[in-house]
C-alpha positions in Angstrom: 121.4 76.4 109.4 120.5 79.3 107.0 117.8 82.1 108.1 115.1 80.1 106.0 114.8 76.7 107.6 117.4 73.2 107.6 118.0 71.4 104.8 116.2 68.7 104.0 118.0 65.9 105.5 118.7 67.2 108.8 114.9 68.8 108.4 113.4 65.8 108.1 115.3 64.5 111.5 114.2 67.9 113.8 110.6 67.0 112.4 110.6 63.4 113.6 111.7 64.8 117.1 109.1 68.1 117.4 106.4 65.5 116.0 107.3 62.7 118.7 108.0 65.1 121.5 104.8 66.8 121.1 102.8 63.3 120.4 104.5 62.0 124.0 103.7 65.4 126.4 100.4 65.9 124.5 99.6 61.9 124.8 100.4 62.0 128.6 97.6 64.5 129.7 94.9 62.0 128.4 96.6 58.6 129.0 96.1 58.2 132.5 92.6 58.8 133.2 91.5 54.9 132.3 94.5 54.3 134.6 92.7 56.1 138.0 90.7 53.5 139.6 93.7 51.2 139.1 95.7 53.5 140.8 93.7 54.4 143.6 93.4 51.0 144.3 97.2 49.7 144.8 98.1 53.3 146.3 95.3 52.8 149.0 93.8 56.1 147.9 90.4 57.8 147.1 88.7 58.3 144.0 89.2 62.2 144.5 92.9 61.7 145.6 93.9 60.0 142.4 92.3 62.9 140.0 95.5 65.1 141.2 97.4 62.4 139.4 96.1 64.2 136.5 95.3 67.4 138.1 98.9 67.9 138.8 99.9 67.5 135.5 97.8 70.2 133.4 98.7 73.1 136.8 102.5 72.4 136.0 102.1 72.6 131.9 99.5 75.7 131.9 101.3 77.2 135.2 105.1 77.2 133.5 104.0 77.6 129.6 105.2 80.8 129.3 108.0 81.6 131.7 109.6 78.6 129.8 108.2 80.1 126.4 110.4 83.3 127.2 113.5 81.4 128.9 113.4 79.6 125.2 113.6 83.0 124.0 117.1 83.7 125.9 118.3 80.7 125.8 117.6 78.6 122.7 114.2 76.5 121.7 116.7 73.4 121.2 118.1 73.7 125.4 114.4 74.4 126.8 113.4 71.4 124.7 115.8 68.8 125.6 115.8 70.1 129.2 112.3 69.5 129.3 112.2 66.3 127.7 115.3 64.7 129.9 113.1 66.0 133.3 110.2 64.1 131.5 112.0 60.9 131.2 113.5 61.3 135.0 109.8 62.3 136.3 108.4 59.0 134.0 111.3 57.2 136.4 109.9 58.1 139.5 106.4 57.9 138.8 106.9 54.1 137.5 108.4 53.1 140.9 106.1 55.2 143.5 105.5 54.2 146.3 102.5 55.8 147.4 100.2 58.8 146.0 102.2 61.6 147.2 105.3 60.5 145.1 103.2 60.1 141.9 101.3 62.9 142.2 104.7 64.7 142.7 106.4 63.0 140.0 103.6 63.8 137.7 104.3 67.9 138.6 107.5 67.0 137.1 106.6 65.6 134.4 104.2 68.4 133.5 107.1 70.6 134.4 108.8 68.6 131.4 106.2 69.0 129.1 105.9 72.4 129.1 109.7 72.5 128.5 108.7 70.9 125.0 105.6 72.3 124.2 106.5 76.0 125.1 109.2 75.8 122.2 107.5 73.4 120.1 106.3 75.3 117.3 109.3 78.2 117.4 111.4 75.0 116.3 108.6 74.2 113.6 109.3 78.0 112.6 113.0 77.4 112.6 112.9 74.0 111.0 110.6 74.8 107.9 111.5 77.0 105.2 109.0 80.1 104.5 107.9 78.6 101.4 106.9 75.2 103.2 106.0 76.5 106.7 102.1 76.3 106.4 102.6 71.8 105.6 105.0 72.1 109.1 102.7 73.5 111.0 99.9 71.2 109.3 101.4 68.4 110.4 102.4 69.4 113.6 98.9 70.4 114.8 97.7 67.0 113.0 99.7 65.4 115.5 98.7 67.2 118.5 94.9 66.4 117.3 95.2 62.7 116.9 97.5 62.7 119.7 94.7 64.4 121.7 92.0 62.0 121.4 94.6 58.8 121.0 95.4 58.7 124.4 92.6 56.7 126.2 92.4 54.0 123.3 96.7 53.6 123.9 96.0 53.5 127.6 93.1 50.6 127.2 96.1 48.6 125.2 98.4 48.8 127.9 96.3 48.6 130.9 94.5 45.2 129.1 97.6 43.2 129.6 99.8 44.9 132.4 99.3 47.7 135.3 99.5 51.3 135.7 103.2 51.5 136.3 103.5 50.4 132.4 102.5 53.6 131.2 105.3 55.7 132.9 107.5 52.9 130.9 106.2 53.9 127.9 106.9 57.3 129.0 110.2 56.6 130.0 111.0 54.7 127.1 109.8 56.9 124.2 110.9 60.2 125.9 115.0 59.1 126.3 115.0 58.1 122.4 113.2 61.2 121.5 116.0 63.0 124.0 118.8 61.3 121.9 117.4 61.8 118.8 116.6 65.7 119.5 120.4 66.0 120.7 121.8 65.1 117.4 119.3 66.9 115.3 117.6 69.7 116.9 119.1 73.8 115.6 120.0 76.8 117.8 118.5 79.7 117.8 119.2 82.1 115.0 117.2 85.0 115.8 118.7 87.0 119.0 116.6 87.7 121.5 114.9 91.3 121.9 117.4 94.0 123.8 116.4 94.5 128.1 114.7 90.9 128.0 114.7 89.2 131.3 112.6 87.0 133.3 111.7 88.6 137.0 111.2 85.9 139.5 108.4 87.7 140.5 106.6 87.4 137.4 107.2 84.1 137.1 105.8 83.3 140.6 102.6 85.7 139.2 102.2 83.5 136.4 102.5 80.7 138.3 99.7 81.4 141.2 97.1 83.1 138.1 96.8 80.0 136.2 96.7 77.5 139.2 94.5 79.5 141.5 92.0 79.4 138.0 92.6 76.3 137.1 91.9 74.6 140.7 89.1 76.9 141.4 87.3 76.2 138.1 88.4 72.1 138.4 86.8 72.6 141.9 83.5 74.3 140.6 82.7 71.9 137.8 82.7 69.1 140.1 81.3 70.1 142.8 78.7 72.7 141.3 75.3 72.0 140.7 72.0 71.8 142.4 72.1 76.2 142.1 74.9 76.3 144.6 78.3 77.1 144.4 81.0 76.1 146.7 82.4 79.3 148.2 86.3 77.8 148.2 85.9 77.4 144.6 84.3 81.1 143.6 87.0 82.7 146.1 90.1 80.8 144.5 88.4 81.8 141.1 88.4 85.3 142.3 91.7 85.4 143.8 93.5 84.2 140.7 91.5 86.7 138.3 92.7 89.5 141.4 96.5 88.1 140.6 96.3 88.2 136.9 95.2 91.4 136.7 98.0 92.8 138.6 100.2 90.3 136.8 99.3 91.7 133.9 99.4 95.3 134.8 103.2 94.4 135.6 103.7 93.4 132.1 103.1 96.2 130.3 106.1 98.1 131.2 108.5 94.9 130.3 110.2 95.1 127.2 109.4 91.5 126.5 106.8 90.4 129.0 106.3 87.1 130.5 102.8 87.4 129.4 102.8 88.9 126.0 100.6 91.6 126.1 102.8 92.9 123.2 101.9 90.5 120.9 98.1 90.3 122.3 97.8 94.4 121.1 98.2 93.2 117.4 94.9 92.7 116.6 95.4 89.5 114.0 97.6 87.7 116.8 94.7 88.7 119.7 91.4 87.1 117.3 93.5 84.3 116.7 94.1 83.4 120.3 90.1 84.2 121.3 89.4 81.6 118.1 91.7 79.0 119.0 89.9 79.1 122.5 86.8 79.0 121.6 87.4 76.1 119.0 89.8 73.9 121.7 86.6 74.5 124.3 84.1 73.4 121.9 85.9 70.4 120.7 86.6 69.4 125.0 83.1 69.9 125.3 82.0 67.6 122.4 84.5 65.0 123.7 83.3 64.6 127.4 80.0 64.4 126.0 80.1 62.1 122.9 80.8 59.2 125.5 77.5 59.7 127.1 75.3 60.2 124.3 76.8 57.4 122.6 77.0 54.7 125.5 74.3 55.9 127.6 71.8 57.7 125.3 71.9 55.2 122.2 72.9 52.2 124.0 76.0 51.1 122.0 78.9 48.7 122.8 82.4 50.6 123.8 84.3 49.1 120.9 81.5 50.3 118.0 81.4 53.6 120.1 85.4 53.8 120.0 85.1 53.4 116.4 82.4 55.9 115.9 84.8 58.6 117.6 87.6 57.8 115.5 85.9 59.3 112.6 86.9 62.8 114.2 90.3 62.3 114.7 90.8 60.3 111.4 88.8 63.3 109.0 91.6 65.9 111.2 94.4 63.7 109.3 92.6 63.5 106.3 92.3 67.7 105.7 95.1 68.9 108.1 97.7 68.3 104.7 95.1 70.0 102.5 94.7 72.8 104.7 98.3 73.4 105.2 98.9 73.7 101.2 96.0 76.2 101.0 97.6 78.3 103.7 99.1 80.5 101.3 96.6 80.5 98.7 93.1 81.2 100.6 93.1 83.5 103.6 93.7 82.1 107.1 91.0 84.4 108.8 88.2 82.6 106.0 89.7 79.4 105.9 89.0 79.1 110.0 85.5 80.7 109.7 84.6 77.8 107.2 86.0 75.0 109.2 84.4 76.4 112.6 81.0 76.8 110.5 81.4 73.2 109.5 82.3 72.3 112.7 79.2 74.1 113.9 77.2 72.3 111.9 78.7 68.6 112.7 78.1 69.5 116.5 74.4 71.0 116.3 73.7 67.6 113.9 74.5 65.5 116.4 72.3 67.6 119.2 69.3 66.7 116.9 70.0 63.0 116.3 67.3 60.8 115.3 65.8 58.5 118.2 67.6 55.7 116.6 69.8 56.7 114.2 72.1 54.3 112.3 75.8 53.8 112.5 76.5 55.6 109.5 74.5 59.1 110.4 76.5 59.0 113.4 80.3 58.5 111.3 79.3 61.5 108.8 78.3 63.8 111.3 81.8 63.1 113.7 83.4 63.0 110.2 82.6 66.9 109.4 83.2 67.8 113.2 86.8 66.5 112.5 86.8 67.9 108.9 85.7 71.5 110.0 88.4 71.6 113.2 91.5 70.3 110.9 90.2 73.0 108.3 90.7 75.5 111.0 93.6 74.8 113.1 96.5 74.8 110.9 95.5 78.1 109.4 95.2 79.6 112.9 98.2 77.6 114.5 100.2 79.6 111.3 98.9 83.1 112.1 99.4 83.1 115.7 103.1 81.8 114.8 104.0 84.2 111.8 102.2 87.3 113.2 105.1 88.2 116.1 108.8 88.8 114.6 111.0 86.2 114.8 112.9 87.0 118.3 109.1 86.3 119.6 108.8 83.1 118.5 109.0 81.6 122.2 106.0 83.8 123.2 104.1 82.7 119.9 105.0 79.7 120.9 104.0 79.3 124.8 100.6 81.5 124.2 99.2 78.6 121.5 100.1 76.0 123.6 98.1 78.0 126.2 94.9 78.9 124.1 95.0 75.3 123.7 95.0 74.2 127.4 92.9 76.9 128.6 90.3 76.1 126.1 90.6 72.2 127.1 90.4 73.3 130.4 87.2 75.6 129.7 85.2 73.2 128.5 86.0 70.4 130.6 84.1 72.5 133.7 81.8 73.6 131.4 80.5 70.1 130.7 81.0 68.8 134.2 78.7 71.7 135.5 76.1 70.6 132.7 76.3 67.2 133.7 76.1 68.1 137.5 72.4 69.9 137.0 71.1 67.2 134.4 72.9 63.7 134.4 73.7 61.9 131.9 72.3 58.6 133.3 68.9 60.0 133.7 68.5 62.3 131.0 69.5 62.9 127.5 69.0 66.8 127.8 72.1 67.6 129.8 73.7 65.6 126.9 72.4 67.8 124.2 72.6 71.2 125.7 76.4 70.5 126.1 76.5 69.7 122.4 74.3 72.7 121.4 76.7 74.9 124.0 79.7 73.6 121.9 78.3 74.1 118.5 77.9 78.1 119.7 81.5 78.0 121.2 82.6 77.1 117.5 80.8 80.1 116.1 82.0 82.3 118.1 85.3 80.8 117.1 84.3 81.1 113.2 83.5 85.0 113.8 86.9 85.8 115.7 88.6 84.2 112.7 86.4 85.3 110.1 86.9 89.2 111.8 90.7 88.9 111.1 90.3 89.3 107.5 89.3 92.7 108.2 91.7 93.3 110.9 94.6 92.2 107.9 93.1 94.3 105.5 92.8 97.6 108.1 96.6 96.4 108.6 97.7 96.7 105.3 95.9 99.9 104.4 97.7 101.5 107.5 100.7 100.2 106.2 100.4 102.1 102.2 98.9 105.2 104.6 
């Protein structure tokens, strides 16, 4: 493998693998929520039980992102990937044959244990893979994946779960994630780039990083379902509180590393830290628009599932339509003005669909879900590339880990955010609560647009520094 990228033949073969590992770990966060009352059922469980099926899935990817991001680092992309993608397929094992709850939910840590093995390195081996000159179309693809993949997950699991159980989903799992394992053994690179001198990985921070993102993410799980009615639950505001006590000191700790666990290196570059705050603002918006589409769609305007699953599909489908487009136009238009535009559009598609027409017809719905997808594939590849090429190369792993986590904490962000809308105003009563989380998500993509928009003049202060 030469400095700029594989050649062709064995390029095309890593691409197949990064593009079907990241399909399969992205897939699995959305796949098994149709699968829940199923599961609780045969497991002898409650509703709220089951949800930790899922729950413990995102804690293990956003909890081990980056300490496996910076063990990619040390080690090699290609070991942290396969690793995580053989303790996927193991985890799938388990979780097909459980017994009970407490095994699946465990398995299911695994297997998020697994996926953030492959998505931590995932696009450092798209940097690898791709020459320089076609790096912008990698990463287009790539995050055209991880869109469709996103929203392709609930219509896969209604397949399977139409004409067999729940314990046919960790098949697939198991399945698809031992031929991508082969297939990445025989065609993934090694690391070229060494990594940067005094890196290590302190048990402590790891254990940091670990009880931050959990003690946030169950505390703000906790407070969008329980919230509402003007209180809040005082278990859910003190685990909020204790994990923003713990990150701060976590990330007090990592300033003085050479490399931190959390990159606050990488986060002091101005172009890398607007790119971050824009790809969490769009991902929240777009989590947002997604928990809320199903209501205004079923329960507002009265339509079937199937025409309402079709009406949805215009997002994902107008993603794969621009995501090539905006990958050639990487290195012709800048990225900063390319993201504004598609969150403006975006912006627009969203606060369209708050002012619906009482009745509108099937076709004003499809063009307005059209230009939400439009507008977000006009953005993300542009951004993916900046937060990727902005760090050298020997902090590709941290690149790496901190889009994936933009991505989940977004996700994350605007799932509680619509479940606390929907616990003052319910959907089954009332439109508003409806609209107000579309409105709230049209905002969230502006405020994405002006982070990416601002750097264009945080490049340009850059490179005037630089002549200086």
């Amino acid at each position: 493998m030469s400095d700029d990228g594989l050649p062709a033949p064995q390029r095309r073969r890593a691409v197949l693998v990064i593009l079907l590992g990241i399909a399969v770990s992205v897939l699995d966060g959305t796949i098994m929520n149709l699968a829940l009352p199923s599961i609780a059922r045969d497991l002898q469980a409650s509703a709220a039980q089951s949800v930790w099926v899922v729950n413990a899935y995102q804690i293990a990817i956003l909890a081990l992102l980056l300490p496996l991001a910076s063990l990619g680092d040390l080690l090699g992309y290609r070991r942290v990937y396969l690793g995580g993608m053989a303790l996927f397929v193991l985890a799938s094992a388990v979780a097909m044959l459980a017994p009970n709850l407490g095994t699946l939910t465990g398995a299911r840590a695994l297997q998020g244990l697994g996926a953030a093995g492959i998505m931590s390195v995932n696009a450092a081996l798209v940097r690898r893979v791709y020459p320089r000159a076609l790096l912008g179309r990698g990463i287009a693809l790539n995050s055209m994946v991880v869109a469709t993949a996103a929203v392709a997950g609930p219509a896969l699991a209604a397949v399977v779960l139409s004409v067999a159980s729940w314990r046919w989903l960790f098949t697939l799992n198991l399945l698809l994630g031992a031929l991508v394992f082969w297939l990445g053994w025989r065609a993934l690179p090694a690391n070229t780039a060494a990594a940067t001198a005094g890196t290590r990985i302190a048990p402590m921070d790891v254990l940091l990083n670990v009880l931050t993102f959990s003690l946030v993410f169950i505390g703000a799980d906790r407070l969008g379902v329980r919230g509402g009615g003007g209180e809040l639950p005082p278990d859910a505001v003190l685990m909020l509180l204790a994990g923003l006590a713990v990150g701060f000191f976590y990330i007090r700790r990592q300033r003085t590393r050479v490399a931190p666990l959390f990159p606050v290196d990488l986060l002091q570059l101005p172009v890398f830290a607007l790119s971050m705050g824009a790809s969490v603002g769009a991902f929240c918006a777009q989590m947002l628009a997604y928990v809320a589409l199903p209501f205004l769609l079923l329960e507002a305007l009265g339509l079937t599932p199937l025409k309402a699953g079709l009406l949805i599909a215009a997002w994902p489908l107008a993603i794969m339509v621009v995501a090539p487009l905006a990958g050639r136009l990487i290195d012709r238009v800048p990225a900063g003005l390319l993201g504004g535009l598609g969150m403006l559009l975006l912006a627009a598609g969203l606060a369209l669909l708050a002012a619906l027409p009482e009745r509108p017809a099937d076709i004003e719905l499809a063009w307005r879900l059209a230009l939400c997808g439009l507008g977000f594939g006009l953005f993300q590849s542009p951004n993916n590339h900046t937060i990727l090429t902005t760090p050298p190369p020997q902090r590709s792993g941290a690149a790496s880990g901190m889009l994936g986590t933009a991505r989940l904490t977004g996700q994350t962000l605007g799932a509680v955010l619509a479940a606390l809308l929907f616990s003052l105003w319910t959907p089954h009563e009332s439109q508003f609560g409806t609209d107000l989380a579309l409105a709230l998500s049209a905002l969230f993509a502006l405020a994405s647009g002006v982070c990416s928009v601002l750097r264009v003049l945080a490049t340009a202060r850059t490179e005037r520094s630089g002549r200086d």
